[in-house]
PDB file of N, H, CA, C and O in Angstrom:
ATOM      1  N   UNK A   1      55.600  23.281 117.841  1.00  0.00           N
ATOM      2  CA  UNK A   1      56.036  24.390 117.032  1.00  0.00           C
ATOM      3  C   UNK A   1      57.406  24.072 116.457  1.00  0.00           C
ATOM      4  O   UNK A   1      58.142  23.259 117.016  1.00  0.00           O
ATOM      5  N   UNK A   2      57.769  24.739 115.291  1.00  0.00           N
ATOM      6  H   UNK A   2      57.171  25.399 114.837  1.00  0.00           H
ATOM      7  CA  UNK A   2      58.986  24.500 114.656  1.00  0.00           C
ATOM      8  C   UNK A   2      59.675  26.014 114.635  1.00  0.00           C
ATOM      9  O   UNK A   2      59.087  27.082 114.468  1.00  0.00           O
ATOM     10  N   UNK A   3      60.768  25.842 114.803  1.00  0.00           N
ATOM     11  H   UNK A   3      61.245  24.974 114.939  1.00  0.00           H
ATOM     12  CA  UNK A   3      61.646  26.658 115.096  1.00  0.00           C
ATOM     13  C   UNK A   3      62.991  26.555 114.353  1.00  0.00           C
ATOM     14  O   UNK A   3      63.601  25.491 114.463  1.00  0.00           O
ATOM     15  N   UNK A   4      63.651  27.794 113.422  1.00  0.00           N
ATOM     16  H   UNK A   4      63.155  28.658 113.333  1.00  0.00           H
ATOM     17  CA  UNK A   4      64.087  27.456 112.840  1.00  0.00           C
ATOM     18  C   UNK A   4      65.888  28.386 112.690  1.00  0.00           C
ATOM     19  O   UNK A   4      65.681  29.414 113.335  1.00  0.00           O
ATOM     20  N   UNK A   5      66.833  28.430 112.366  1.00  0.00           N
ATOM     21  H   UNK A   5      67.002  27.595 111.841  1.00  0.00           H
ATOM     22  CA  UNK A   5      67.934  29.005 112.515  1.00  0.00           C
ATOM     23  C   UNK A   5      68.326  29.613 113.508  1.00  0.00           C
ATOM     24  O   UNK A   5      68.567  30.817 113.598  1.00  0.00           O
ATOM     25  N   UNK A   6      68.439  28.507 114.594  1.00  0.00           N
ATOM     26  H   UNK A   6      68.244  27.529 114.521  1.00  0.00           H
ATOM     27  CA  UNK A   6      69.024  29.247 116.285  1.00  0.00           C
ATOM     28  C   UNK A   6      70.385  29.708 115.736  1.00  0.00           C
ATOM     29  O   UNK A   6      70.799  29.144 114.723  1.00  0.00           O
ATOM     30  N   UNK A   7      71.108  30.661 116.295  1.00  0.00           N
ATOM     31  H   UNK A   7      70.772  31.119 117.118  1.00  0.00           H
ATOM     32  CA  UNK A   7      72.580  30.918 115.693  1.00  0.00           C
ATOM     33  C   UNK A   7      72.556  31.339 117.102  1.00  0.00           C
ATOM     34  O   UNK A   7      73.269  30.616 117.798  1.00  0.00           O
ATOM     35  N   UNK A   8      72.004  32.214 117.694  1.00  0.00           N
ATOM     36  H   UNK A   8      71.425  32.802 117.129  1.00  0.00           H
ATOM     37  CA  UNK A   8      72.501  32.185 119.344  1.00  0.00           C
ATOM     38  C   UNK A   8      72.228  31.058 120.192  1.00  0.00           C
ATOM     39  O   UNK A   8      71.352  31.312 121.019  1.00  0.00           O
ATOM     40  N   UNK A   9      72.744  29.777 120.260  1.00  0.00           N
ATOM     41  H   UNK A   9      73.455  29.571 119.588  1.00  0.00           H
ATOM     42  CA  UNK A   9      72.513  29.028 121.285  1.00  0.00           C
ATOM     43  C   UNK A   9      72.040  29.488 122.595  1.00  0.00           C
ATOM     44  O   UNK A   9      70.985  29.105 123.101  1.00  0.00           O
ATOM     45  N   UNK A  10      73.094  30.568 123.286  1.00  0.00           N
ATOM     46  H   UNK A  10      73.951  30.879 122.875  1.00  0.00           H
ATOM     47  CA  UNK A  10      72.811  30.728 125.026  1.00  0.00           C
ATOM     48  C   UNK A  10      71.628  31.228 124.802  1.00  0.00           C
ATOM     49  O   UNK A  10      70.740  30.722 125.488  1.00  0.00           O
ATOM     50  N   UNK A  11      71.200  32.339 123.820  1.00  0.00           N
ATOM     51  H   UNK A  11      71.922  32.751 123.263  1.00  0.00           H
ATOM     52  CA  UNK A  11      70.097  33.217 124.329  1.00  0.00           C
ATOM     53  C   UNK A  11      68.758  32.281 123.987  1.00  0.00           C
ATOM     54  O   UNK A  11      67.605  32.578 124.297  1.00  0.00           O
ATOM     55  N   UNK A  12      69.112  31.279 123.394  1.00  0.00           N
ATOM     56  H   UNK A  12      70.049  31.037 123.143  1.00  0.00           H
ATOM     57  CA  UNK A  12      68.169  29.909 123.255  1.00  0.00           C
ATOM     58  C   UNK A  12      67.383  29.529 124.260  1.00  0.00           C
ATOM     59  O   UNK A  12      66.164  29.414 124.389  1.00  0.00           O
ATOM     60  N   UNK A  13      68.374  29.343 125.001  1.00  0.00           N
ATOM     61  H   UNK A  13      69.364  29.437 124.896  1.00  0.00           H
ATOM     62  CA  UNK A  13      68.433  28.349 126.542  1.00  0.00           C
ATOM     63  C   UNK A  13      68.090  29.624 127.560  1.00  0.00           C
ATOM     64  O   UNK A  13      67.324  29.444 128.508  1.00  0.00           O
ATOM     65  N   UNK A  14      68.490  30.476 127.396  1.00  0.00           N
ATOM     66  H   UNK A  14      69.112  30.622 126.626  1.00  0.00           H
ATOM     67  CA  UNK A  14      68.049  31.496 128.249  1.00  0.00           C
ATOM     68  C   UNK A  14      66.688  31.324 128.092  1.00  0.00           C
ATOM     69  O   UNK A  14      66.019  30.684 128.902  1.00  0.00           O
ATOM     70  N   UNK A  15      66.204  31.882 127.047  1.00  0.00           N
ATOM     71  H   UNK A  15      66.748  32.402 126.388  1.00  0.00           H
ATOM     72  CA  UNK A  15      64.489  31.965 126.415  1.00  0.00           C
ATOM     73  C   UNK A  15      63.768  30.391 127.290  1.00  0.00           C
ATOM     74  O   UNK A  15      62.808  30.494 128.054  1.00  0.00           O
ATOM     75  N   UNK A  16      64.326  29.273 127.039  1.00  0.00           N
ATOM     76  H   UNK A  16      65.106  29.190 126.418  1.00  0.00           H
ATOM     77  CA  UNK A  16      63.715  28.251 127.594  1.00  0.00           C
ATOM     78  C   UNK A  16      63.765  28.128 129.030  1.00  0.00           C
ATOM     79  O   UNK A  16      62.943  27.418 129.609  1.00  0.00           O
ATOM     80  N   UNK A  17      64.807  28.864 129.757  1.00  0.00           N
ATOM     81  H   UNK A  17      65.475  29.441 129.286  1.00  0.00           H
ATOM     82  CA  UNK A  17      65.211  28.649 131.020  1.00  0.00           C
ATOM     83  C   UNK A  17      64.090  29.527 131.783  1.00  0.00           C
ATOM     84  O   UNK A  17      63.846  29.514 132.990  1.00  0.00           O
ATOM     85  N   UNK A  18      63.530  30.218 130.869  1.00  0.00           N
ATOM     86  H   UNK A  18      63.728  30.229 129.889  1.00  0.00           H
ATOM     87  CA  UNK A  18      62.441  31.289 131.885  1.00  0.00           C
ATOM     88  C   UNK A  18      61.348  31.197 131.380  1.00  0.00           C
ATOM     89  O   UNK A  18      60.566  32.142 131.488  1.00  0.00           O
ATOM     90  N   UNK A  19      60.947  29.901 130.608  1.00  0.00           N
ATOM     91  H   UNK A  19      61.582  29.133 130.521  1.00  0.00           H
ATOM     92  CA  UNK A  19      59.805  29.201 130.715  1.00  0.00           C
ATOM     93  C   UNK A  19      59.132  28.747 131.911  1.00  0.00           C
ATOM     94  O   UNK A  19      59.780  28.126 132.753  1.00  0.00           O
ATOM     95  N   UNK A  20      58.115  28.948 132.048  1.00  0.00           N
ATOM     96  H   UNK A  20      57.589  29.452 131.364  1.00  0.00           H
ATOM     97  CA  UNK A  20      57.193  28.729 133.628  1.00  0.00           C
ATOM     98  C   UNK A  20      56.965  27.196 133.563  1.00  0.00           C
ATOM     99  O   UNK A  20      57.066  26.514 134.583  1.00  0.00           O
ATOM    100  N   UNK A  21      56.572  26.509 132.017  1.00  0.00           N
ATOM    101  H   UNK A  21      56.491  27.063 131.188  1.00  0.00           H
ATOM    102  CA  UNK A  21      56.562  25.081 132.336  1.00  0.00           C
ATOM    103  C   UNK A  21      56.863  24.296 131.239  1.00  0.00           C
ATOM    104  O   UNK A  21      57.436  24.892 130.327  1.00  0.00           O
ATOM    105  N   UNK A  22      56.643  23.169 131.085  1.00  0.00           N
ATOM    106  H   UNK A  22      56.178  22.685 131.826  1.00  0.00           H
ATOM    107  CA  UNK A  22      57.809  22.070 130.720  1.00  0.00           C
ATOM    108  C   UNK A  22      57.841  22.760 128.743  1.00  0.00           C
ATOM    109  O   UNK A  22      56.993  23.278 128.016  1.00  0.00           O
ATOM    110  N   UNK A  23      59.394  22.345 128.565  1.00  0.00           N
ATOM    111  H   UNK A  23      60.083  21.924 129.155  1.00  0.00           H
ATOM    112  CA  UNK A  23      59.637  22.946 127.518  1.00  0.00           C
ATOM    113  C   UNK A  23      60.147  21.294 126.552  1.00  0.00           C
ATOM    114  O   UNK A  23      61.046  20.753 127.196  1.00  0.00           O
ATOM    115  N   UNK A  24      59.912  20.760 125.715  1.00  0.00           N
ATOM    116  H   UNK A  24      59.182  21.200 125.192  1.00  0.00           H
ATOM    117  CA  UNK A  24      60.153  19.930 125.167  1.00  0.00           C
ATOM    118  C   UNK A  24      60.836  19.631 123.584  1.00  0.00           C
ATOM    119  O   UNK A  24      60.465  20.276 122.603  1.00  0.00           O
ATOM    120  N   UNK A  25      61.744  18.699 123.524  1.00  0.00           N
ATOM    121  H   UNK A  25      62.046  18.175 124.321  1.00  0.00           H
ATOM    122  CA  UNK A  25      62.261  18.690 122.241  1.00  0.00           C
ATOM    123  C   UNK A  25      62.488  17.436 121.882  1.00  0.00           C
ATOM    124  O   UNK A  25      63.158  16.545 122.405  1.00  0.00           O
ATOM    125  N   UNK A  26      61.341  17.516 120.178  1.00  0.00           N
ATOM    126  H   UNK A  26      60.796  18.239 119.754  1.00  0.00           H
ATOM    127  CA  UNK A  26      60.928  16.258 119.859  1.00  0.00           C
ATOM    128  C   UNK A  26      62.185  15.565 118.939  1.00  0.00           C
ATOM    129  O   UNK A  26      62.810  16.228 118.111  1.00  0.00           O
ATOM    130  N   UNK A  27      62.485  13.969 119.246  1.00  0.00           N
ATOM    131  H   UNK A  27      61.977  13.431 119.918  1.00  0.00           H
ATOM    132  CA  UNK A  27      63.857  13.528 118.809  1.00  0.00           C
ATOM    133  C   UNK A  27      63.400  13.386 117.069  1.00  0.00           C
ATOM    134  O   UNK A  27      62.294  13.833 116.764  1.00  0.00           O
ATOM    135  N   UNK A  28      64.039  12.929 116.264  1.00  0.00           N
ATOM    136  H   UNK A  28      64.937  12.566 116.511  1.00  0.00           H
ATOM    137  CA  UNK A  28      63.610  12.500 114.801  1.00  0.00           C
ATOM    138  C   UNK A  28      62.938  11.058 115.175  1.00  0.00           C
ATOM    139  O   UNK A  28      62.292  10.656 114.207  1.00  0.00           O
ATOM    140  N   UNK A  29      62.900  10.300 116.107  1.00  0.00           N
ATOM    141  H   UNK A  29      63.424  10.627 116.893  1.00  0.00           H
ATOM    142  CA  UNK A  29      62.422   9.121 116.410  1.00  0.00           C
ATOM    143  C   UNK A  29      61.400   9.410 117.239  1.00  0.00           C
ATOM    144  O   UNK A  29      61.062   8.530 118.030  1.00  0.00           O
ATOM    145  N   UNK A  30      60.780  10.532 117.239  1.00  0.00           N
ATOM    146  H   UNK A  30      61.055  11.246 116.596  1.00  0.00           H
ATOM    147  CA  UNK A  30      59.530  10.923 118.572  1.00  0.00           C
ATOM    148  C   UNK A  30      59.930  10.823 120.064  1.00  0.00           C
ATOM    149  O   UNK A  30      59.031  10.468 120.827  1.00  0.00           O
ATOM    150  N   UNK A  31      60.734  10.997 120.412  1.00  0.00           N
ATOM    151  H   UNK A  31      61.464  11.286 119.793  1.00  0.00           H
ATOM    152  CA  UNK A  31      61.276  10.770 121.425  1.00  0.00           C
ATOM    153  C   UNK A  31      60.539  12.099 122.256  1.00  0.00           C
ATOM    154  O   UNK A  31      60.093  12.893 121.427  1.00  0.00           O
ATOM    155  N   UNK A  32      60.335  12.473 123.462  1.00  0.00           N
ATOM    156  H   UNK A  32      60.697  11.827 124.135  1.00  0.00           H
ATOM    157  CA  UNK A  32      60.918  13.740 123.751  1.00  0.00           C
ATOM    158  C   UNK A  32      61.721  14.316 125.107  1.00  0.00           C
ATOM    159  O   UNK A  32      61.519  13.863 126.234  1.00  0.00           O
ATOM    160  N   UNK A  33      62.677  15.404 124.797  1.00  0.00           N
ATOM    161  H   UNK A  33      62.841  15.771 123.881  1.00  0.00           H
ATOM    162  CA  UNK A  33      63.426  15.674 125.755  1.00  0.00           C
ATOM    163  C   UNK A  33      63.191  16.996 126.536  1.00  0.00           C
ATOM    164  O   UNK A  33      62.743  18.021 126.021  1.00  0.00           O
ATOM    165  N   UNK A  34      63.535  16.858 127.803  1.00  0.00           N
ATOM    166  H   UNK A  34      63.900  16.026 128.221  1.00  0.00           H
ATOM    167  CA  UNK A  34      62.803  17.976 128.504  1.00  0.00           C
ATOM    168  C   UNK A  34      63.702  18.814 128.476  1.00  0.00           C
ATOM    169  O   UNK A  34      64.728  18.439 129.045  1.00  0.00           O
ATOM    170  N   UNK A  35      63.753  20.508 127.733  1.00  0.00           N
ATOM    171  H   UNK A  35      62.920  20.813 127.271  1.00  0.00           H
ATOM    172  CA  UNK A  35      64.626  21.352 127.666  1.00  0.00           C
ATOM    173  C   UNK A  35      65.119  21.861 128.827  1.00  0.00           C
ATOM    174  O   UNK A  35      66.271  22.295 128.835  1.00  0.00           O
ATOM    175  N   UNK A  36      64.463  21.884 129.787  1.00  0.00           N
ATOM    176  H   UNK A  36      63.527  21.532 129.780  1.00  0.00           H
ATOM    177  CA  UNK A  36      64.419  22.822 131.077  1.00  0.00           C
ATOM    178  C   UNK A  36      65.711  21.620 132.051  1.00  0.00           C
ATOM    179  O   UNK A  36      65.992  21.851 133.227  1.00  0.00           O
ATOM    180  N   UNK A  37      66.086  20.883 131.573  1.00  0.00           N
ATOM    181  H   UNK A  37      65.858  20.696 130.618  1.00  0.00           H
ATOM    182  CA  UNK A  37      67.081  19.634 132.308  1.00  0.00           C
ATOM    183  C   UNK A  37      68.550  20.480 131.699  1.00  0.00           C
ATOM    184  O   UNK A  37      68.606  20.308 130.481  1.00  0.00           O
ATOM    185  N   UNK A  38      69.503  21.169 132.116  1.00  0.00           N
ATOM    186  H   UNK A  38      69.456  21.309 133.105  1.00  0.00           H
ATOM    187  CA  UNK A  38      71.134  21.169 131.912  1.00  0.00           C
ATOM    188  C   UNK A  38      71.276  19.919 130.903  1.00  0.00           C
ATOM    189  O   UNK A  38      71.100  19.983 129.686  1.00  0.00           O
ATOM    190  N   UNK A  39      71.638  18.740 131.658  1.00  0.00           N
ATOM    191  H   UNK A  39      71.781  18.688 132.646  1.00  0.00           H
ATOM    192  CA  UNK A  39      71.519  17.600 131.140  1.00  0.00           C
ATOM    193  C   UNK A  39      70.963  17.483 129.343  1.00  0.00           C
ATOM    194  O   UNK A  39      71.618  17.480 128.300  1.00  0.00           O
ATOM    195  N   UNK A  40      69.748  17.412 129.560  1.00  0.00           N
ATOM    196  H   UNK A  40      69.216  17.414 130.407  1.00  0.00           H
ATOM    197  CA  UNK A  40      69.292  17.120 128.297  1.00  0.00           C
ATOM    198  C   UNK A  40      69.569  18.510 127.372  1.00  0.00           C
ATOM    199  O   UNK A  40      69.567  18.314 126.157  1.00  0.00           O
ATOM    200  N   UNK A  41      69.808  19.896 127.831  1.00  0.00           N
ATOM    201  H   UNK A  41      69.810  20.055 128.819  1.00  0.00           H
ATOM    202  CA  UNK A  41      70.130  20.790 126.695  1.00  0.00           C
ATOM    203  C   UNK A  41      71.836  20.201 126.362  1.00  0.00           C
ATOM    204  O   UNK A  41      72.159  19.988 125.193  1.00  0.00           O
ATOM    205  N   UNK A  42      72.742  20.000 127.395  1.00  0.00           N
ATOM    206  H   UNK A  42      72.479  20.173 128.345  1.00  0.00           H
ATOM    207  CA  UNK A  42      73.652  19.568 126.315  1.00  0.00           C
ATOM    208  C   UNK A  42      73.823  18.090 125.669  1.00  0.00           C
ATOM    209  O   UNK A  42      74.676  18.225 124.791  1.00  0.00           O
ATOM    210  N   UNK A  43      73.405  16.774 125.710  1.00  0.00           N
ATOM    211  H   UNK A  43      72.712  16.665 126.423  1.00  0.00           H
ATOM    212  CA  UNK A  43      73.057  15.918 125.555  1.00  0.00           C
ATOM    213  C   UNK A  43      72.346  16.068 123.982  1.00  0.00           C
ATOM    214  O   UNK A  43      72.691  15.490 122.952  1.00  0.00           O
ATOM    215  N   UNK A  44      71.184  17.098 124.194  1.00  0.00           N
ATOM    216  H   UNK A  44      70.904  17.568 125.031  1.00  0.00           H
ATOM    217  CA  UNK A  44      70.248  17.410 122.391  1.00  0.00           C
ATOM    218  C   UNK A  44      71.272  18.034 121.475  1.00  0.00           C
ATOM    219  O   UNK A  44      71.539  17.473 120.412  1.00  0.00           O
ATOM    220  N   UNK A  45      71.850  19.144 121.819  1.00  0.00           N
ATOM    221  H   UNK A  45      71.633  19.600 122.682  1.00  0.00           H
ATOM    222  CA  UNK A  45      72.356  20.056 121.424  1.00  0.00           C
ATOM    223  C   UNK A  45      73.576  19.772 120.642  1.00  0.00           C
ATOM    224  O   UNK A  45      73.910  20.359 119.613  1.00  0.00           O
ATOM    225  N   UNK A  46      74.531  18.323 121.533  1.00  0.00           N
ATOM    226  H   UNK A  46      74.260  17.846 122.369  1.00  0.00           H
ATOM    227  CA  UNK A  46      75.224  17.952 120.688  1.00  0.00           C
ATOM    228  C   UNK A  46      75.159  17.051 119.475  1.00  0.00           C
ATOM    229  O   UNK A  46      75.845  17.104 118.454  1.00  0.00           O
ATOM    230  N   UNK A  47      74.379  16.375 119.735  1.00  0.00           N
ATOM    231  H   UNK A  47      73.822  16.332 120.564  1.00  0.00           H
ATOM    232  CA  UNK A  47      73.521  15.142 118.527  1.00  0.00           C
ATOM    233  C   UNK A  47      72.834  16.227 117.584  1.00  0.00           C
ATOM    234  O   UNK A  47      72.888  15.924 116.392  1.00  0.00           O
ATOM    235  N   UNK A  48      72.231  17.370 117.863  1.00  0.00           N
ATOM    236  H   UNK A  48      72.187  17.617 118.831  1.00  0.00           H
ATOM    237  CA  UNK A  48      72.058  18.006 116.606  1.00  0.00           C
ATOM    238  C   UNK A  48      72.506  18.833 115.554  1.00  0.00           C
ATOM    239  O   UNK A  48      72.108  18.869 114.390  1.00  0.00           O
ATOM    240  N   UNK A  49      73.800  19.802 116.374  1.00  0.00           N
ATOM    241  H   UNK A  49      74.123  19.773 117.320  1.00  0.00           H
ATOM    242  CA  UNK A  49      74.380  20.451 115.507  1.00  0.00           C
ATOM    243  C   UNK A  49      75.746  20.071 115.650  1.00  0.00           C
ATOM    244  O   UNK A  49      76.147  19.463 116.642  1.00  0.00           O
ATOM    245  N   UNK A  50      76.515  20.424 114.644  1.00  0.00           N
ATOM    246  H   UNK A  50      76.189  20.918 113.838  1.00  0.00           H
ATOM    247  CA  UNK A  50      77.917  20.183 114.477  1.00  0.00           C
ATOM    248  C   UNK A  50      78.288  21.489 114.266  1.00  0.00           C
ATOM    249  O   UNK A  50      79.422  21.525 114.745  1.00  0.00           O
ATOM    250  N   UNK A  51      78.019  22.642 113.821  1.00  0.00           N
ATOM    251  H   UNK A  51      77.098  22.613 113.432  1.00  0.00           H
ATOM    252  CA  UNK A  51      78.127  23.416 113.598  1.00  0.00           C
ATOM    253  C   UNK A  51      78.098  24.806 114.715  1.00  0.00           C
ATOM    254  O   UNK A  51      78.507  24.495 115.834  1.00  0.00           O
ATOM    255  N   UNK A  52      77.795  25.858 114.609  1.00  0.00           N
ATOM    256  H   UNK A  52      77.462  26.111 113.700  1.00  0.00           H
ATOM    257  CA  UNK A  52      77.243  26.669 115.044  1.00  0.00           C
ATOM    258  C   UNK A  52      75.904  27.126 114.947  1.00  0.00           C
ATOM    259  O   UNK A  52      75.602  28.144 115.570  1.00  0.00           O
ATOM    260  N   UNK A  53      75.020  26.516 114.239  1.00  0.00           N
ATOM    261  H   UNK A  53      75.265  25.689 113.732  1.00  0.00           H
ATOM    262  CA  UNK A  53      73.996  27.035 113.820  1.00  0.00           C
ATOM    263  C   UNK A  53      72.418  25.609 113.994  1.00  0.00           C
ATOM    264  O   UNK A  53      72.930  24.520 113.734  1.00  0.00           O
ATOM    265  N   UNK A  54      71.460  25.492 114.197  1.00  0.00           N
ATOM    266  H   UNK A  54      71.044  26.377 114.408  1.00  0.00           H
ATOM    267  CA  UNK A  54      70.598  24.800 114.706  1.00  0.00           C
ATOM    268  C   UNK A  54      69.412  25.138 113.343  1.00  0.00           C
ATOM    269  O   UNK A  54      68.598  26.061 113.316  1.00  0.00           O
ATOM    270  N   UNK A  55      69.641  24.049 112.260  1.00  0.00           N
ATOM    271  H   UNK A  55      70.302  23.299 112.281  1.00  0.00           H
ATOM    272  CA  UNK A  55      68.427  24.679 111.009  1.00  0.00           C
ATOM    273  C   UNK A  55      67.003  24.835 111.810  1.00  0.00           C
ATOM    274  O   UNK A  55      66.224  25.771 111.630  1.00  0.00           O
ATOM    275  N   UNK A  56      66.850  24.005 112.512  1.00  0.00           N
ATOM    276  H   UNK A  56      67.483  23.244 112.658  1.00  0.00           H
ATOM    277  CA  UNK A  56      65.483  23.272 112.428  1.00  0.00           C
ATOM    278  C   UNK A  56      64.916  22.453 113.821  1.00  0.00           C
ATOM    279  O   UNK A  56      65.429  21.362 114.069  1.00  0.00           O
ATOM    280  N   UNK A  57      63.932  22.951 114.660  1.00  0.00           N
ATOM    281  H   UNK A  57      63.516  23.837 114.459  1.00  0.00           H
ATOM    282  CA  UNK A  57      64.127  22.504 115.792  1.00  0.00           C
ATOM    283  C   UNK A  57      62.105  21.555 116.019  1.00  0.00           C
ATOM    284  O   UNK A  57      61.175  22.215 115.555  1.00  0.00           O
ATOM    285  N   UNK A  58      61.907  20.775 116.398  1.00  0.00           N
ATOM    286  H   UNK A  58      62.662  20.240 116.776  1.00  0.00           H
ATOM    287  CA  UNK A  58      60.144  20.903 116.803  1.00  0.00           C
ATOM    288  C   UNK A  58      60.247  20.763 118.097  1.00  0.00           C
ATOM    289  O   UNK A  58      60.745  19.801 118.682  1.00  0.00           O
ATOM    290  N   UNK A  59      59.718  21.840 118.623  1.00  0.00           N
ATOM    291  H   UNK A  59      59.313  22.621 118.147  1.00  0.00           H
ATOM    292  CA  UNK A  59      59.285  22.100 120.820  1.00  0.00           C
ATOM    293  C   UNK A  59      57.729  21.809 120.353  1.00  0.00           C
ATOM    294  O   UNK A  59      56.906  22.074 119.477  1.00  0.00           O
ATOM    295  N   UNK A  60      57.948  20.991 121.708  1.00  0.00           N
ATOM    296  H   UNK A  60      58.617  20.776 122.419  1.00  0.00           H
ATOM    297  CA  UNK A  60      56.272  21.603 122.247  1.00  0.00           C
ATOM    298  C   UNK A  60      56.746  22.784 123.838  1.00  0.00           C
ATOM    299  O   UNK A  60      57.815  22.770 124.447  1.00  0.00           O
ATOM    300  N   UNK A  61      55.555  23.649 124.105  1.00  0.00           N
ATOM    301  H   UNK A  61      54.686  23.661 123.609  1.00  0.00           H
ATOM    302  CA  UNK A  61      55.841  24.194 124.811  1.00  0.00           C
ATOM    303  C   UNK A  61      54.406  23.843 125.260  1.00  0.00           C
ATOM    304  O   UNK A  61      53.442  23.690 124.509  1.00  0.00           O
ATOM    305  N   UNK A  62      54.424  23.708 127.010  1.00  0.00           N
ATOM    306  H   UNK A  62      55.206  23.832 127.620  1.00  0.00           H
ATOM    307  CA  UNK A  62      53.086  23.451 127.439  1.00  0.00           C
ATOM    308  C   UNK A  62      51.927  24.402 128.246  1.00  0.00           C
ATOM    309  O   UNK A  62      50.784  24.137 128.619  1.00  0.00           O
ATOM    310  N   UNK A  63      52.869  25.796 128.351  1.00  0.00           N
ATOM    311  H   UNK A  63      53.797  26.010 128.048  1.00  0.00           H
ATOM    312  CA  UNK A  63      52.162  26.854 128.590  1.00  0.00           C
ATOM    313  C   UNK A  63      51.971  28.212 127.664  1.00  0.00           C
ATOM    314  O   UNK A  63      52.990  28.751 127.234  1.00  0.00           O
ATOM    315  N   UNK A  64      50.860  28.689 127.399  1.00  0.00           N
ATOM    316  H   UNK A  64      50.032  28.251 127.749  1.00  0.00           H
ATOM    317  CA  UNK A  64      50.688  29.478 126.462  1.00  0.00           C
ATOM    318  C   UNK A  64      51.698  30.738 126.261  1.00  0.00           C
ATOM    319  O   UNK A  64      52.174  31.197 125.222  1.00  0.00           O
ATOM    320  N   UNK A  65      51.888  31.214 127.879  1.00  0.00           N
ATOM    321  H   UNK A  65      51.501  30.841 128.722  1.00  0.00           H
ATOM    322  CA  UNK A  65      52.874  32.246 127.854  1.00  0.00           C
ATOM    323  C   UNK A  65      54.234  32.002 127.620  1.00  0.00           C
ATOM    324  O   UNK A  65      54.951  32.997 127.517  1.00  0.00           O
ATOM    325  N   UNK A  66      54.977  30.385 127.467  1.00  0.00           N
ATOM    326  H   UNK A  66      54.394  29.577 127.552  1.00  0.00           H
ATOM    327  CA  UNK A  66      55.966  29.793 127.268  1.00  0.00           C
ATOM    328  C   UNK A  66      56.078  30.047 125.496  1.00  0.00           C
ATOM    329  O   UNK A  66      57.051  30.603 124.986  1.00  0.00           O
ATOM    330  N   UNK A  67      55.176  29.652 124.894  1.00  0.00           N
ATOM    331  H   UNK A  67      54.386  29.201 125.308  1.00  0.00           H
ATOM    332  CA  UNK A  67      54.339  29.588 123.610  1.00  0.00           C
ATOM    333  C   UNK A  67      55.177  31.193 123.482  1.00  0.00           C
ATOM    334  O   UNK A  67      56.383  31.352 123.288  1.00  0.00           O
ATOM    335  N   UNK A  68      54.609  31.777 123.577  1.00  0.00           N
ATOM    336  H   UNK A  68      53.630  31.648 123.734  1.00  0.00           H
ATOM    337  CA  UNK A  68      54.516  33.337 123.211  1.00  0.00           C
ATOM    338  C   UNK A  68      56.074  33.692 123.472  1.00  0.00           C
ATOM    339  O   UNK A  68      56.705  34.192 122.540  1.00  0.00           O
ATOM    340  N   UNK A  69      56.520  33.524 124.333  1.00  0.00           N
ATOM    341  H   UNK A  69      56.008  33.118 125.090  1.00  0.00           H
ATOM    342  CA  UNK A  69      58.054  33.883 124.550  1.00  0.00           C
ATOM    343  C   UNK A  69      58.623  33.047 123.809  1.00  0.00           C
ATOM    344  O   UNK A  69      59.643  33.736 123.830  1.00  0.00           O
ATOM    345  N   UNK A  70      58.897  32.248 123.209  1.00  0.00           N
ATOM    346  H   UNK A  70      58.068  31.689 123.192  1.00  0.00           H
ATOM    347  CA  UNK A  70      59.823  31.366 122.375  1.00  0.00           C
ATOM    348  C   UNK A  70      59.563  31.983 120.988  1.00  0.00           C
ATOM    349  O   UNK A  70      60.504  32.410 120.319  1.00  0.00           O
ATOM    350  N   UNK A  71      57.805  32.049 120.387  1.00  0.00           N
ATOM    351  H   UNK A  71      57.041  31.702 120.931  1.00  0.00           H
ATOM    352  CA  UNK A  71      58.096  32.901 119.368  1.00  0.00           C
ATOM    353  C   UNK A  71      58.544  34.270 119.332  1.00  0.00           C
ATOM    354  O   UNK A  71      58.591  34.882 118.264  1.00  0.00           O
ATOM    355  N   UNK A  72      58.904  34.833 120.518  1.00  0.00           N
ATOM    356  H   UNK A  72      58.866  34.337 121.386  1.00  0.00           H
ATOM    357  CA  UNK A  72      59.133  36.538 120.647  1.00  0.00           C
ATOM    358  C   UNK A  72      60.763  36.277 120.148  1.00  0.00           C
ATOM    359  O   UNK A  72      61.334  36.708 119.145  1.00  0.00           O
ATOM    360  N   UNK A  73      61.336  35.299 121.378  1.00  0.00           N
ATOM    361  H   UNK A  73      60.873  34.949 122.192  1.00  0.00           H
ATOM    362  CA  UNK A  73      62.983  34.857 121.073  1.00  0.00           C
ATOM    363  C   UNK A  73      63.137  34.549 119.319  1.00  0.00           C
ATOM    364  O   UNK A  73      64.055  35.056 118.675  1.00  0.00           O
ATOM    365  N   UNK A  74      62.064  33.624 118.675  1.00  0.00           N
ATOM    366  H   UNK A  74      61.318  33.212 119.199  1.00  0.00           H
ATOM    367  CA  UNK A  74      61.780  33.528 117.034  1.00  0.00           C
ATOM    368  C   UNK A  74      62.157  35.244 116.107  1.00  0.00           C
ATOM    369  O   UNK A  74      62.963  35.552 115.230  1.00  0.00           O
ATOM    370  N   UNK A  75      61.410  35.784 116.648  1.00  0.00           N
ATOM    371  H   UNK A  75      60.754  35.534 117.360  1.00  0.00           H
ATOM    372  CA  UNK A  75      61.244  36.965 115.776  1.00  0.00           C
ATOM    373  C   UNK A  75      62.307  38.090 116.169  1.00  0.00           C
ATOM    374  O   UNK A  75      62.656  38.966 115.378  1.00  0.00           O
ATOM    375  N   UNK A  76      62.870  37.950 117.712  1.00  0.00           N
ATOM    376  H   UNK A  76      62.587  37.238 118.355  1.00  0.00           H
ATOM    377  CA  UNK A  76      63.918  38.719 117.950  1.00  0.00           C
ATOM    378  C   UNK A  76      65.197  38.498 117.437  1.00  0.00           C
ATOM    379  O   UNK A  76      65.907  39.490 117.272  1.00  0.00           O
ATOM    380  N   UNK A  77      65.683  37.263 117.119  1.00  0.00           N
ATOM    381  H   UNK A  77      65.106  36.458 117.254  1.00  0.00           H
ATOM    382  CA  UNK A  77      66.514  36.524 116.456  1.00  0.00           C
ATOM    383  C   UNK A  77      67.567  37.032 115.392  1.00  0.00           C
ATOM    384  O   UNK A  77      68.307  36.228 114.825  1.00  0.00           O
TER     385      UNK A  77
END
């Protein structure tokens, strides 16, 4: 899924942090990084934005109800 103008970072990571299972973020080189790692959220987070603001993100999320809460965090936004 693509995901697009995070401007709240924490409530980002919140949303991913209460994912039941693995939350993933694909690099521009296919890479992917496991969101649910401290580590890898600040590690991604800085290589992608410079700013305050996140245009453009692609997750996979691997549980449906993970799925559904990330687009809820999407539309609550």
């Amino acid at each position: 899924m693509k995901v697009q103008n995070i401007t709240d970072i924490e409530k980002f990571f919140k949303a991913v942090d209460e994912c039941k299972g693995k939350v993933e973020l694909v690099t521009g080189e296919g890479d992917r990084l496991n969101l649910k790692s401290k580590l890898s959220q600040y590690v991604s987070m800085a290589n992608i934005f410079s700013n305050s603001e996140i245009p453009e993100l692609e997750l996979i999320a691997h549980e449906k109800e993970d799925i559904d809460r990330l687009v809820s965090f999407m539309h609550n936004e």
